[in-house]
C-alpha positions in Angstrom: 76.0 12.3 84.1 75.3 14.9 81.1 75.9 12.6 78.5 73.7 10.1 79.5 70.9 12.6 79.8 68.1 11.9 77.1 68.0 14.7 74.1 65.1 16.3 73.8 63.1 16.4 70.7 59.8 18.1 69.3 57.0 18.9 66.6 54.0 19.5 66.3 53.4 16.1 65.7 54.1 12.6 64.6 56.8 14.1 61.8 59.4 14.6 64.5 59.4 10.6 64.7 61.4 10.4 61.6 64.1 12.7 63.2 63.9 10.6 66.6 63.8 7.2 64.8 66.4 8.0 62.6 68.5 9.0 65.4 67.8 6.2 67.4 69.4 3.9 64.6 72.4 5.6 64.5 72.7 6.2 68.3 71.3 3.4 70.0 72.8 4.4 73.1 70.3 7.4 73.6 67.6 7.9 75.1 64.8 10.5 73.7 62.7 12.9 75.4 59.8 13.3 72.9 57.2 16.2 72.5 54.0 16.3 70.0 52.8 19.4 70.0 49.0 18.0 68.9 47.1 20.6 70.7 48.5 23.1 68.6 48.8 20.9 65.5 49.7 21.8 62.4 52.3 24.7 62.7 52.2 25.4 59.0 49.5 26.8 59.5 49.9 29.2 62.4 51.1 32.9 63.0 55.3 33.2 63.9 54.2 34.6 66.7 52.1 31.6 67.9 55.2 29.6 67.0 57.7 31.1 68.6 55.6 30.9 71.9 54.7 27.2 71.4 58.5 26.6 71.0 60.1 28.1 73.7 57.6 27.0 75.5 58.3 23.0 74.9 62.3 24.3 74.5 62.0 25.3 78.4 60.3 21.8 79.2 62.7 19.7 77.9 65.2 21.3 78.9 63.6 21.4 82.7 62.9 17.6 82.2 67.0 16.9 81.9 67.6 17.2 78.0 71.0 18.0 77.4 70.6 19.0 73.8 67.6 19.6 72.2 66.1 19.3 68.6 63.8 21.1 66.7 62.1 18.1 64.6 59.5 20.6 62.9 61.4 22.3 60.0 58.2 25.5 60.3 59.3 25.7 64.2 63.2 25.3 62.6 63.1 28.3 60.5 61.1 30.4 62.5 62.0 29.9 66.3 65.8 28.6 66.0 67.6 31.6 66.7 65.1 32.9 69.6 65.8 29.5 71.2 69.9 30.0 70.9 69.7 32.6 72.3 67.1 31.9 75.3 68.9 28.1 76.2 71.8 27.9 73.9 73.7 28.4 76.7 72.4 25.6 79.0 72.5 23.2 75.8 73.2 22.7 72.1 70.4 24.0 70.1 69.7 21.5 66.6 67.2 23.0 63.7 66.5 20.4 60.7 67.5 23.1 58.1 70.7 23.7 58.3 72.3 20.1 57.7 69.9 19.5 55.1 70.4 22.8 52.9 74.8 21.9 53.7 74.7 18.4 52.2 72.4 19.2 49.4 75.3 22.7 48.5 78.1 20.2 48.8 76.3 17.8 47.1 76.2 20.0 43.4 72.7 19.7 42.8 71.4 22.9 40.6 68.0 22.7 40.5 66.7 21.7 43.9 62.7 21.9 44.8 61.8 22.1 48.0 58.4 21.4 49.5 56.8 22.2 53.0 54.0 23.9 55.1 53.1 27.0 54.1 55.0 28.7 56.8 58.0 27.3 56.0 57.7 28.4 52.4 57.1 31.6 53.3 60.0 32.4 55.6 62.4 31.4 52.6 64.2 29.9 54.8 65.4 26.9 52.6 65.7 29.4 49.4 67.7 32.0 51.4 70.2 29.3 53.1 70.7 27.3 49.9 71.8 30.1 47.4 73.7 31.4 50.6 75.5 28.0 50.0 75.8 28.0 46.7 74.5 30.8 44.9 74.4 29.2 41.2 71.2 27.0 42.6 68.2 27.5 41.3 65.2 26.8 44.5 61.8 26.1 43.8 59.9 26.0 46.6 56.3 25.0 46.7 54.0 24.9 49.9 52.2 21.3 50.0 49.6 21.6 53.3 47.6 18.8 52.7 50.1 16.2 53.3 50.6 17.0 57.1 46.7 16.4 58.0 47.0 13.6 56.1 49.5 11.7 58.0 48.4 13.0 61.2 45.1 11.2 60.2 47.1 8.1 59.3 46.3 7.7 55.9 50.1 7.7 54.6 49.9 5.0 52.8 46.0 5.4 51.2 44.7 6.0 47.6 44.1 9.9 49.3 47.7 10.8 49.6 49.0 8.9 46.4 46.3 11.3 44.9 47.5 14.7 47.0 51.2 13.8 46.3 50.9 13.5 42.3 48.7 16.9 42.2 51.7 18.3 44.2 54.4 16.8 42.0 52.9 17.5 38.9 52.8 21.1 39.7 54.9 23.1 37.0 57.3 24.8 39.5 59.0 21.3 40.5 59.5 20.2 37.0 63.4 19.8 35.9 64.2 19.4 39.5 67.2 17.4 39.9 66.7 17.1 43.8 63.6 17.4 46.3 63.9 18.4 49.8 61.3 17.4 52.1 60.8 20.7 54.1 58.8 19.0 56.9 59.4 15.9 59.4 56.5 14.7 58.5 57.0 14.1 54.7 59.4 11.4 54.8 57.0 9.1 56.0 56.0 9.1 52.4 59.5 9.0 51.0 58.8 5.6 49.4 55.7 7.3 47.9 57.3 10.1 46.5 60.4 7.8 45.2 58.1 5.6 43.3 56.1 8.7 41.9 59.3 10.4 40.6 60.7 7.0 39.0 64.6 7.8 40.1 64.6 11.2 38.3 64.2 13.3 40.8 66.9 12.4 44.3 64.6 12.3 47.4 67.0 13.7 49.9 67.3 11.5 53.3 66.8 14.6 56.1 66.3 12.7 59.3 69.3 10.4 58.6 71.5 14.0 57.2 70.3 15.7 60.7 71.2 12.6 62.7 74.9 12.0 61.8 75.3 16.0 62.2 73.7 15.8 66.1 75.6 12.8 66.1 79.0 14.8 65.3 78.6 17.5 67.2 77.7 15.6 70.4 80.8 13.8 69.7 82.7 16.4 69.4 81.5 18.4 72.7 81.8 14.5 74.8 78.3 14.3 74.9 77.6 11.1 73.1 76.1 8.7 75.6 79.0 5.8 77.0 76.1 3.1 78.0 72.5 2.6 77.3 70.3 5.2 80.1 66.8 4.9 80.7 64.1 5.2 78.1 62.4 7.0 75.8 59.5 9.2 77.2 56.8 10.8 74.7 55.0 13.9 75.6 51.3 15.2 73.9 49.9 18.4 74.1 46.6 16.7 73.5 46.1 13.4 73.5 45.2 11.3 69.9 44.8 8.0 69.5 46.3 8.3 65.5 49.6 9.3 67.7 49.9 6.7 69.5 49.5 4.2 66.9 51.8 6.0 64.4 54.5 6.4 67.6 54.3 2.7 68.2 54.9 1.8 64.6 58.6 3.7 65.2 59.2 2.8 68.7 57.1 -0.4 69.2 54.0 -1.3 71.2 55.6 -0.9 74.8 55.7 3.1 74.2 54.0 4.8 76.4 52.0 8.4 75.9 51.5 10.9 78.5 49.7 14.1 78.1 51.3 17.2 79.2 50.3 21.0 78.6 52.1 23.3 77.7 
C-alpha cells in the first residue's frame, strides 16, 4: 500500500539525520529510506552542476527503491536541485526541499533581522535571502557562509574544544551582529544547536528546521492520505562510500541495531 511505503530521504551526509530523526518523532509510524551521499561529501563545496547530477541521481533511487515521497535533507542540494527534481519525479511523488518551510515560519513569525548561515553554495544561490524578503520584504537577511562546520561533524567532533572554537569565530563575525533570529542553512548544523544556543545566551532565537520541515511533510502527507495507518518495515540507510564516523553518528539517532549498506550511485 502507498502509504505505508518508506519516504525517502537524502544528503550528503550525516546532516540529513536531523531531518530523518526529527521526523521519526513526530511520525513514528514511518519508515525511512536513507541516503548519505559520503562519496561525494560535502556539497557546499561542489559545482551546481555536480549537484544537480548527484541529486537526481539518488532522487531516481529512492524513488526506484519504493519511496513514495521524497526529501531533500541537504539545504545546498534544496536550493539548487529542487525544482529540476519536481519536475523529473514530482509526478510519481511529492517532492520536499528544507527551505521553503523554514524561510514560511520564520516570515510569519515577524522576525526583522534574520542571519542565516550555511555552505558556501547555499549562500551563494541566495536562496534563503531571495525566498525570505519574497515573504516579507521589510526583513533584513544576513547571510554568511560557515564551511568549516560540516567537516567538522562529519569527523565527529561536534561536541569538541575545535568546533566551540569555529562556531564563536563564526558568530562573532560583524555581519550576524543585531540578528534577532539565526537560521541554520544546513542539516548538519543543528547537531550543534545546543552549542550555538549557549554561545548566543538567548539573544539570538535558534530556529528548529528539522522539527519546522517535519510537521510540514507531516501535513501535506496528511492531506494527500499518505500518512502511514500502521507501523511498516524498517528504516534502511544507504552510503555512497562507506565511513565508519557515519555509522557511529547514524547509530547515535537511530540506535545500535542500524544497519549500513554501501550503494553507488
Amino acid at each position: 500500500m502507498a502509504n505505508n511505503s518508506p519516504i525517502g530521504v537524502f544528503d550528503s551526509g550525516v546532516g540529513g539525520l536531523t531531518v530523518a530523526k526529527a521526523m521519526a518523532n513526530l511520525l513514528p509510524r514511518e519508515s525511512f529510506i536513507y541516503f548519505g551521499d559520503t562519496a561525494h561529501l560535502p556539497y557546499g563545496d561542489k559545482s551546481p552542476e555536480a549537484i544537480l547530477q548527484y541529486s537526481l541521481e539518488i532522487g531516481n533511487f529512492l524513488v526506484d527503491q519504493g519511496a513514495k515521497a521524497l526529501v531533500i535533507a541537504c539545504n545546498t542540494a534544496s536550493a539548487i536541485a529542487y525544482e529540476e527534481l519536481v519536475k523529473t519525479l514530482g509526478h510519481k511523488v511529492p517532492v520536499f526541499n528544507v527551505i521553503d518551510p523554514v524561510v514560511e515560519a520564520t516570515a510569519v513569525h515577524g522576525h526583522k533581522n534574520v542571519g542565516v548561515i550555511g555552505t558556501r553554495a547555499t549562500v551563494l544561490s541566495g536562496a534563503y535571502k531571495k525566498r525570505l524578503l519574497e515573504a516579507n520584504s521589510t526583513i533584513e537577511v544576513a547571510s554568511m557562509a560557515t564551511p568549516l562546520l560540516v567537516p567538522v561533524i562529519e569527523e565527529g567532533l561536534a561536541k569538541s574544544k575545535i568546533s566551540t572554537d569555529i562556531l564563536a569565530y563564526y558568530l562573532d563575525k560583524p555581519d550576524l551582529q543585531g540578528i534577532s533570529a539565526l537560521i541554520l542553512g544546513c542539516t548538519h548544523y543543528p547537531i550543534l544547536h545546543a552549542q550555538i544556543v549557549e554561545y548566543l545566551q538567548g539573544k539570538v532565537e535558534v530556529i528548529d528546521s528539522p522539527l519546522i520541515v517535519a510537521e510540514t511533510i507531516s501535513q501535506v502527507l496528511d492531506a494527500k492520505n499518505l500518512l502511514a495507518d500502521r507501523r511498516y518495515g524498517v528504516h534502511k540507510f544507504f552510503v555512497s562510500d562507506y565511513t565508519e564516523t557515519f555509522e557511529i553518528i547514524a547509530r547515535q539517532f537511530f540506535g545500535n541495531d542500524l544497519t549500513l549498506e554501501e550503494r553507488k550511485i
